[in-house]
C-alpha atoms as one frame of an Amber mdcrd trajectory, in Angstrom:
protein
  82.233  53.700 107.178  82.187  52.137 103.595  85.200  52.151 101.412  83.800
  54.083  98.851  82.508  56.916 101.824  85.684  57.282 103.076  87.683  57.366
 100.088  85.540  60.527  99.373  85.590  62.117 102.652  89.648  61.805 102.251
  89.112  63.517  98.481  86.831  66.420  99.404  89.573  67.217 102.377  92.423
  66.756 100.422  90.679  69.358  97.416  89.885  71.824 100.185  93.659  71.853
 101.594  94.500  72.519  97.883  92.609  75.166  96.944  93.175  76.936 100.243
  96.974  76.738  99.774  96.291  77.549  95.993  94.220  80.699  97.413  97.030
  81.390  99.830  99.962  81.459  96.747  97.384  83.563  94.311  96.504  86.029
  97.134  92.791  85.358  97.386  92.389  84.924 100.914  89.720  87.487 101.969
  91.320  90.154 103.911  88.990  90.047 106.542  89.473  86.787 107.004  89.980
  86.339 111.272  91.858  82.670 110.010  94.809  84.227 108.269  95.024  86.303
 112.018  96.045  85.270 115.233  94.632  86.177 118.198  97.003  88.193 120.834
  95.884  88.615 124.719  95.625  91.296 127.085  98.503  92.565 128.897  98.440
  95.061 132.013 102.058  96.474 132.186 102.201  99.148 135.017  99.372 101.622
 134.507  99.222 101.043 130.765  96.600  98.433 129.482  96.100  96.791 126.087
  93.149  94.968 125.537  93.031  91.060 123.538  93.161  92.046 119.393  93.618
  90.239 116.403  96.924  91.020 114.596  97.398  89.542 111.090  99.715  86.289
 110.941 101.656  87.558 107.643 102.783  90.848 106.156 100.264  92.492 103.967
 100.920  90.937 100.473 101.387  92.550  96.850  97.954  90.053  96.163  95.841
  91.240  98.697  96.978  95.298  98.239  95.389  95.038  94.790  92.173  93.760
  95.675  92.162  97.288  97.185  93.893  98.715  94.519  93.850  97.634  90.679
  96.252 100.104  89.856  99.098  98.707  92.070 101.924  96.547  89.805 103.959
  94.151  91.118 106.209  91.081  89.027 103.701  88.242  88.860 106.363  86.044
  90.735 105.957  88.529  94.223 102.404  88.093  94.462 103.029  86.830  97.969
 105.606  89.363  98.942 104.884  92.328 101.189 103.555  95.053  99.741 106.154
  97.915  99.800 106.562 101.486  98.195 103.329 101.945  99.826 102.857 105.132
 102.032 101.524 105.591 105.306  98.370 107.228 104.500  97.795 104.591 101.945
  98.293 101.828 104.893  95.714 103.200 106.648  93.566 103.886 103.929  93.962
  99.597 103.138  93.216  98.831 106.998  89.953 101.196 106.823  88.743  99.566
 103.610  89.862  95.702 105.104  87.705  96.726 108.622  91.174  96.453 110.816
  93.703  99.349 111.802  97.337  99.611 111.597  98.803  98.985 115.031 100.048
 101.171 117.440 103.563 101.007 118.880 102.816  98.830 121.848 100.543  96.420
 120.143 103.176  96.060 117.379 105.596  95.340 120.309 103.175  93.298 122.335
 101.976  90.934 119.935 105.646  90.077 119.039 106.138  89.404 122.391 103.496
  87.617 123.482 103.663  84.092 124.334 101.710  81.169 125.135 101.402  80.108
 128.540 105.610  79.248 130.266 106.740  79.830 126.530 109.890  81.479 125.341
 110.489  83.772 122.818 112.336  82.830 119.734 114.223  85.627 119.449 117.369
  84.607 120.937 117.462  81.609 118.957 117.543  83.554 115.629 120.914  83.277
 114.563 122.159  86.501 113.482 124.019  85.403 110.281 123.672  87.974 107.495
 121.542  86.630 104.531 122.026  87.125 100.764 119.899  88.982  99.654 118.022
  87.695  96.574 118.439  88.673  93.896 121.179  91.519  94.648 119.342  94.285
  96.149 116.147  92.786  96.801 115.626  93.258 100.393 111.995  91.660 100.907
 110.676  87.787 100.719 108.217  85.782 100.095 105.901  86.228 103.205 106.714
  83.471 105.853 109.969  82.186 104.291 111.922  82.198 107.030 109.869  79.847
 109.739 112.220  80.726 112.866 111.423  84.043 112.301 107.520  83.747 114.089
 106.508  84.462 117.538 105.222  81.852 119.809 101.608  82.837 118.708 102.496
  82.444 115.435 103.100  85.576 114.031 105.662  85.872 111.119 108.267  88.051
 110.123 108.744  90.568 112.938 112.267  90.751 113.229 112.924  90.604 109.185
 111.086  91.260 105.540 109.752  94.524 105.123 109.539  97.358 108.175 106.036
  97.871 109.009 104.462 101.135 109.426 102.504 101.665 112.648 100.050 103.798
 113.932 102.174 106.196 115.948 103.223 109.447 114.494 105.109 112.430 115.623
 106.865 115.616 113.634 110.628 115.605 112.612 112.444 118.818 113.378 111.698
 120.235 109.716 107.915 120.037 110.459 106.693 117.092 108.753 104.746 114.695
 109.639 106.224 111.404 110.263 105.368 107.481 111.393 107.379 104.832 113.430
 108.110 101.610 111.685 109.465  98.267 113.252 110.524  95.192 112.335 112.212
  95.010 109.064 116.112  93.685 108.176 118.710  95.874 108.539 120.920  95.779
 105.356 124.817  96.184 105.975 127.579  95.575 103.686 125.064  94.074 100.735
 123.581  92.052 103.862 120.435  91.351 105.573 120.324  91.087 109.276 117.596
  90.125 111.380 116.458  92.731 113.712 115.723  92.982 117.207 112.202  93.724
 118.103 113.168  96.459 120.191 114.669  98.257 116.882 112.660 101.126 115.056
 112.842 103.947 112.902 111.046 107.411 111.807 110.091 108.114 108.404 107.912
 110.855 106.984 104.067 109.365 106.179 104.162 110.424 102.524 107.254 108.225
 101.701 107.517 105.575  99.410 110.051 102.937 100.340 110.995  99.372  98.415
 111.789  98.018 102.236 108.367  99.572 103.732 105.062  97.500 104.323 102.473
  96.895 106.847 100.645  94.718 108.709  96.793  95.142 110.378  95.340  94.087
 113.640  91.355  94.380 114.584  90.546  95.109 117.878  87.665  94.261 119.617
């Protein structure tokens, strides 16, 4: 290969890892895009079967929410945080328009357990020191910050950031209607604690939280 050949090949690579990292910190990665999601196997557990799906890698951002929505505001400076204060039927109604779902329960649960072939999960390994949260009060990140906290498949953020509504609902004892969420820190004492995956909570679908997001999956 000439000099001059190579010395463009190298340029034209090197412009296309920048502007995809540029597209990844302005939120313009397509939402449908199968490269920004990571691909989670079939499991048979007992008499209960999930089939292989595709679960996204990261949180659903405040950038990629207002391709859906114009009206949603957000401080220029969270663009790639998770999208919170967002109810449950406006989750789904994101998922619907990006061709995924929200996922259920035990899709949530498998693809954070999942792991490559002999691997271990991470999850021990988390150290459980509280964090500061920053700035005082804020109690979501920038998407991915924390690397340790990512499954063996590469799936970030499932034992801290924002909770994550899911597909599975049920009624509270007053009637309404409400959702399970997972994986989100638990705040104690102006502190943020990683969660265990096993952790969850109800909250009613037409809540708006500052500590609520999602995440979407497409199944086959």
């Amino acid at each position: 290969m000439k000099p001059s050949l190579f010395y463009t090949v190298v340029l034209t690579i090197l412009a296309g890892l920048s502007w995809s990292i540029h597209e990844y910190r302005n939120g313009l990665i397509p939402v449908s895009d199968i490269e920004m999601m990571r691909t989670i196997p079939s499991q048979q557990q007992g008499g209960y079967y999930i089939p292989e799906f595709k679960i996204d890698k990261y949180e659903v951002t405040n950038g990629q929410y207002w391709r859906f929505d114009n009206t949603h505001t957000f401080p220029p400076e969270q663009i790639d945080y998770p999208v919170t204060g967002i109810t449950w039927v406006e989750a789904m109604a994101y998922a619907e328009w990006a061709g995924k779902a929200l996922p259920t329960v035990a899709e949530w649960t498998r693809a954070a357990t999942a792991t490559k072939k002999n691997g271990l999960l991470p999850w021990d390994a988390i150290e459980r020191v509280p964090i500061e949260a920053e700035p005082p009060g804020n109690q979501v990140f920038r998407v991915g910050k924390y690397w340790r906290d990512q499954t063996p498949l590469g799936v970030m953020d499932m034992a801290g950031n924002a909770w994550e509504w899911t597909a599975d609902t049920l009624r509270l004892p007053d009637g309404q209607l409400a959702a399970i969420v997972k994986g989100g820190f638990t705040f104690k004492d102006g502190k943020l604690i990683f969660s265990g995956i096993e952790q969850a909570d109800t909250v009613a679908v037409t809540s708006r939280s500052p500590v609520i997001g999602f995440r979407c999956i497409r199944r086959k």
